[in-house]
N, C-alpha and C positions, 0 to 999 in steps of 0.2 A: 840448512833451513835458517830464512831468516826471524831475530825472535822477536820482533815488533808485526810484522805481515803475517809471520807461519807462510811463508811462499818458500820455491826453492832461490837460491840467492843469484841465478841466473837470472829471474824474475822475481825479482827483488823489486817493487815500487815505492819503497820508503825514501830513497836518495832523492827520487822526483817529485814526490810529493813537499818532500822540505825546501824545493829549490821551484817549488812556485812560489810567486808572490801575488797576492790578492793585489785586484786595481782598484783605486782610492783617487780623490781628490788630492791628497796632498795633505787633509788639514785634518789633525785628531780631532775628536768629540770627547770630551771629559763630563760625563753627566753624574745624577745620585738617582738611585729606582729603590722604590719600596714593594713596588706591585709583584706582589707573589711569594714576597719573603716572611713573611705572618709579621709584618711591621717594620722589619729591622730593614738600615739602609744600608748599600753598597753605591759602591764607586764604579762607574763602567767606563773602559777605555774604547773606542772604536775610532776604527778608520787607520789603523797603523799596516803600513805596506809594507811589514816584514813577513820572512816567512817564518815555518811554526818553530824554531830552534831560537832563533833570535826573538821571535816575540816568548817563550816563556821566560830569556833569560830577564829582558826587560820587566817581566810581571814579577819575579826575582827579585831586580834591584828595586820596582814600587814598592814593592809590601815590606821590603825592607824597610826602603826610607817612611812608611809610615807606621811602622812597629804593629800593624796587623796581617791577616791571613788572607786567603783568594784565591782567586783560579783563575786558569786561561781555560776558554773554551769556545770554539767556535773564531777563533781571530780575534774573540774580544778578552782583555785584562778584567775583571772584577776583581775586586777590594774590599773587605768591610770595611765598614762604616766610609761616614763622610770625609772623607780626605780629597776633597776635589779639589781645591784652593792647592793645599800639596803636591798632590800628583800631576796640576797644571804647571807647577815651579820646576818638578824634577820634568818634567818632558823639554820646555823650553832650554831649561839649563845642556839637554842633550841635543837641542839643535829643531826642536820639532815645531810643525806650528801646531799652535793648541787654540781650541774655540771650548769656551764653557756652552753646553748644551743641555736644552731642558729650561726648568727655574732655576 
């Protein structure tokens, strides 16, 4: 059995799953959202066309480099707080193109 599916590991769909990649323009969106957090802001990353192994590791090294906590969900990085200005620095510096989105 496998233990992320619960299938048998002849049907095993997790290998495939990780080895899609979402299709994208090319270019990240680096924005700040408050709506729905009871005020507080976060950092949302979208548009990155990696698949889901490689994009947690990337949410790994953002939240590192801004000394706060987050999630990956859905293909998108979240970060609290406002780290935009930041997490636009660490993308470029890995080669990305990065668009500030939003105000």
């Amino acid at each position: 059995m496998c233990p992320a599916c619960r299938r048998a590991l002849a049907q095993c769909v997790c290998k495939e799953l990780a080895q899609a990649v979402p299709a994208g323009d090319g270019v990240v969106r680096v924005s700040r959202q408050t709506k729905g957090r009871g005020g507080k802001s976060v950092t949302v990353v979208k548009g990155l066309a990696l698949d889901a192994i490689a994009l947690a590791l990337l949410g790994k090294q953002l939240r590192a480099a801004c000394g706060s906590g987050g999630t990956v969900k859905d293909g998108v990085i979240e970060v609290q707080g406002d780290h935009c200005e930041l997490v636009a620095q660490a993308l470029v510096k890995l080669g990305h193109s990065v668009k500030r989105a939003g105000a």
